[in-house]
Every structure is written in C-alpha cells, then in structure tokens.
C-alpha positions as CSV (number, residue, x, y, z in Angstrom):
1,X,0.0,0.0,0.0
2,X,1.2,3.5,-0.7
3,X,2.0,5.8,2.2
4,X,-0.5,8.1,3.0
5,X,-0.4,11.0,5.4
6,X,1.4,11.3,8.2
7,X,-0.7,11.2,11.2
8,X,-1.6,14.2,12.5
9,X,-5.0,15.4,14.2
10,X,-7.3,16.9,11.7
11,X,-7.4,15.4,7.7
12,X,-4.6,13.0,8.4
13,X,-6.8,11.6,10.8
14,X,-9.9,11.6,9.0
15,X,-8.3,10.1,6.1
16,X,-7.1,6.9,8.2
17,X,-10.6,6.7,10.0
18,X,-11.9,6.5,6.5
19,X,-9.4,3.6,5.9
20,X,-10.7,1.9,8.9
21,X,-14.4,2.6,7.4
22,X,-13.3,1.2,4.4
23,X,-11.7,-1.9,5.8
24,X,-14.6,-2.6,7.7
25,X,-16.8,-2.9,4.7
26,X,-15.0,-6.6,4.3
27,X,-16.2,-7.7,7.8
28,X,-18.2,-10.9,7.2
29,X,-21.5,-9.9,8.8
30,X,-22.4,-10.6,12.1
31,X,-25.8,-10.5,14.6
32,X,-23.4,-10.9,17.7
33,X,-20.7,-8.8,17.0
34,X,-19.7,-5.2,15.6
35,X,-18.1,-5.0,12.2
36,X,-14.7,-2.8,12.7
37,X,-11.9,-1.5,10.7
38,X,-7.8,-0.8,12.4
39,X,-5.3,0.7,10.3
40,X,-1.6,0.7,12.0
41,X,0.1,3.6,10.9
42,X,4.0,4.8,11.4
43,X,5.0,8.6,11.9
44,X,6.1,8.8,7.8
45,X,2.0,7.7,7.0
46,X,3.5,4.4,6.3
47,X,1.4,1.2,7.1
48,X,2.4,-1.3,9.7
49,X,-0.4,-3.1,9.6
50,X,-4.0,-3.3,8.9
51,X,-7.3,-5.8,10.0
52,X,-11.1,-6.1,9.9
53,X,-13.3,-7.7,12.4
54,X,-13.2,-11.3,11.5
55,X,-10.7,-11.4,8.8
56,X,-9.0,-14.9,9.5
57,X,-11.2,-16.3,12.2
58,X,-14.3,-16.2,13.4
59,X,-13.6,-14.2,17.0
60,X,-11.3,-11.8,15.6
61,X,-11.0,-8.3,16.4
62,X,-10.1,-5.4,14.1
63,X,-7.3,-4.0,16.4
64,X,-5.6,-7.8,16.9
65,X,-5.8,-8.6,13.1
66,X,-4.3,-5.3,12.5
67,X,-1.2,-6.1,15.3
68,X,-0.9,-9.5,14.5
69,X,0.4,-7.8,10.9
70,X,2.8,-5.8,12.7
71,X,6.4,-6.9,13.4
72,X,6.3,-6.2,17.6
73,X,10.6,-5.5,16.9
74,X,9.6,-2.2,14.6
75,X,11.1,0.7,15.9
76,X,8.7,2.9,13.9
77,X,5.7,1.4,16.4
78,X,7.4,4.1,19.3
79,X,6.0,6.8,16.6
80,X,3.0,5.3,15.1
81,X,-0.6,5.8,15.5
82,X,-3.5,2.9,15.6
83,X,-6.7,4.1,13.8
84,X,-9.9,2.2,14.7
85,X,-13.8,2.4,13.3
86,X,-15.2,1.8,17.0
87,X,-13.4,2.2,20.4
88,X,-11.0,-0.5,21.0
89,X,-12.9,-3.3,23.4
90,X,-12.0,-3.3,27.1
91,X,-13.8,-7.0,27.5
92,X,-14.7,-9.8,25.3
93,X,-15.9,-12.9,25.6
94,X,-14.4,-14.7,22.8
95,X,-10.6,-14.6,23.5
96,X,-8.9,-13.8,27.2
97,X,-7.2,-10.3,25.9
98,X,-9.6,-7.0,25.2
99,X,-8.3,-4.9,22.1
100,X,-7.1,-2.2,24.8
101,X,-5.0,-4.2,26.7
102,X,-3.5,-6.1,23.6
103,X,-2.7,-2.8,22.8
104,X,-0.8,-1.7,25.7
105,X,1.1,-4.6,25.3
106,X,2.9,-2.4,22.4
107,X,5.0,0.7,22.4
108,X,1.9,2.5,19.9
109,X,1.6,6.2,21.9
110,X,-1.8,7.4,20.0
111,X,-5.0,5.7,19.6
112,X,-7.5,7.5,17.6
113,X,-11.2,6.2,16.8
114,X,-14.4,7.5,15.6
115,X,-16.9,5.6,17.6
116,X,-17.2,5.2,20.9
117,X,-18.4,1.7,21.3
118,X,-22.6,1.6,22.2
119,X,-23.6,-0.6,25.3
120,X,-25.2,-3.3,23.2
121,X,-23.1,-6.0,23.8
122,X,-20.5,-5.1,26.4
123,X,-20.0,-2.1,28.6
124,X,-17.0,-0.7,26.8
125,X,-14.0,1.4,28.9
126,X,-11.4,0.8,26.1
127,X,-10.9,4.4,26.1
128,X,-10.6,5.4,29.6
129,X,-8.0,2.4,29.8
130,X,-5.7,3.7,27.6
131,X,-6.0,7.3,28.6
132,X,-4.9,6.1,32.4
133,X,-1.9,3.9,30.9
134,X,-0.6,7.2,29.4
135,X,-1.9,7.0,26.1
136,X,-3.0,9.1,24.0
137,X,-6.5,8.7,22.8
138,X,-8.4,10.6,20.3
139,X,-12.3,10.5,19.7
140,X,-13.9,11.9,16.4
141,X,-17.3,11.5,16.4
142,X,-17.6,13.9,13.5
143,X,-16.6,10.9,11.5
144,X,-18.8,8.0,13.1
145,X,-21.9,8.3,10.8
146,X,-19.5,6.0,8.4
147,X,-19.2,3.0,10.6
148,X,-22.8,3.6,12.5
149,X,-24.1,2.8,8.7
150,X,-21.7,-0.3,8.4
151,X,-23.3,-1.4,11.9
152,X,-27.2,-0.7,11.2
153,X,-27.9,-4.2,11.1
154,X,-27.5,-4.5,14.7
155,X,-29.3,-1.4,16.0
156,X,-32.3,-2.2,15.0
C-alpha cells in the first residue's frame, strides 16, 4: 500500500478513520458482533499493519488482526498511531485479551477512533484504559456516521 499521510490530528486523521471505514466494509456480517476497521500507521504515514473484524477467524478483532500484521521488533511502532472504526474493546468474551489491553502490550503512543463503542453488547471502557496507561486517545465522532451505517444491522 502507498503511504498516506502522516498522522496528524485533523485530515490525516480523517483520512485513516476512513481507511478503517473502508476496511470494515470486508467484515463478514455478524448478529453478535460489531463490524470494525484498524489501520496501524507509522510517523512517515507508512502502514504497519492493517485488519477487519473477523478477517481470518471467526472471533477476531479489528485491532488484533491489525497487530498480528505488525512486526512487535519495529522501531517505527514508538511513533505510530492505531486508527480504529469503533473504540477498541475493554472485555470480550471470545478470547482472554480486550483490544485495549492487547494494545498496551505495544510501544503504539496514539490511539484514535471515531466511535465510541454503544452498550449493546458489552460495557465498553477501552478508552478510559488507555487514557490512564498514558496513552494518548483521540475520539472523532464527526466521523462516526460511516461506521454507524456499516453497523445498522445490529441497531435495529
């Protein structure tokens, strides 16, 4: 994939939640489970990795698709921002490790999503999590309409 934009608040952002939009558009569809984008993206706008909700097994997320791509040795993760459609989980019930704590398992400093996960399935804290491990987190809800129309099927 070519480089894109660095990251950077503002339309570097927005053009990498758009990615994660995009991405999640492959999701195979789900009644029990949201469909989610994650884009991991270096300091030069070069991606590390990138995954969709469900993309090589039945229970996966977005976010550990997207890290499972990444090599956990790259320098360039100390600099790089992961981009998410929906707030990275802080429970789950299908695999032991949330999205936000697989996450803090890496050196990634900035976390930036567009929605902040609804109370339909779990009662999500992913954010708050990795705000109180000294991350930075970044919520744009100017840009959730995009992956609220790739999850209508589940809100009825």
């Amino acid at each position: 994939m070519t480089p894109g934009p660095p990251p950077a608040a503002g339309g570097a952002d927005a053009h990498w939640l758009l990615r994660t939009v995009e991405l999640s558009r492959s999701c195979p569809p789900s009644a029990t489970a949201f469909s989610v984008g994650c884009a991991v993206v270096a300091g030069d706008g070069t991606v590390l990795g990138e995954g969709y909700s469900r993309r090589d097994d039945p229970r996966d997320h977005a976010e550990e698709a997207a890290l499972r791509g990444t090599d956990p040795g790259d320098p360039r993760l100390r600099g790089a921002t992961l981009y998410s459609s929906l707030e990275p989980c802080s429970s789950r019930a299908s695999r032991p490790t949330a999205c936000s704590a697989l996450i803090l398992t890496t050196p990634i400093p900035r976390v930036v999503f567009a929605w902040r996960e609804p109370a339909l399935f779990v009662d999500c804290d992913g954010a708050e999590r990795l705000r109180a491990a000294g991350r930075t987190v970044v919520e744009r809800p100017d840009l959730a309409q995009g992956v609220r129309e790739v999850n209508a099927h589940l809100l009825g």
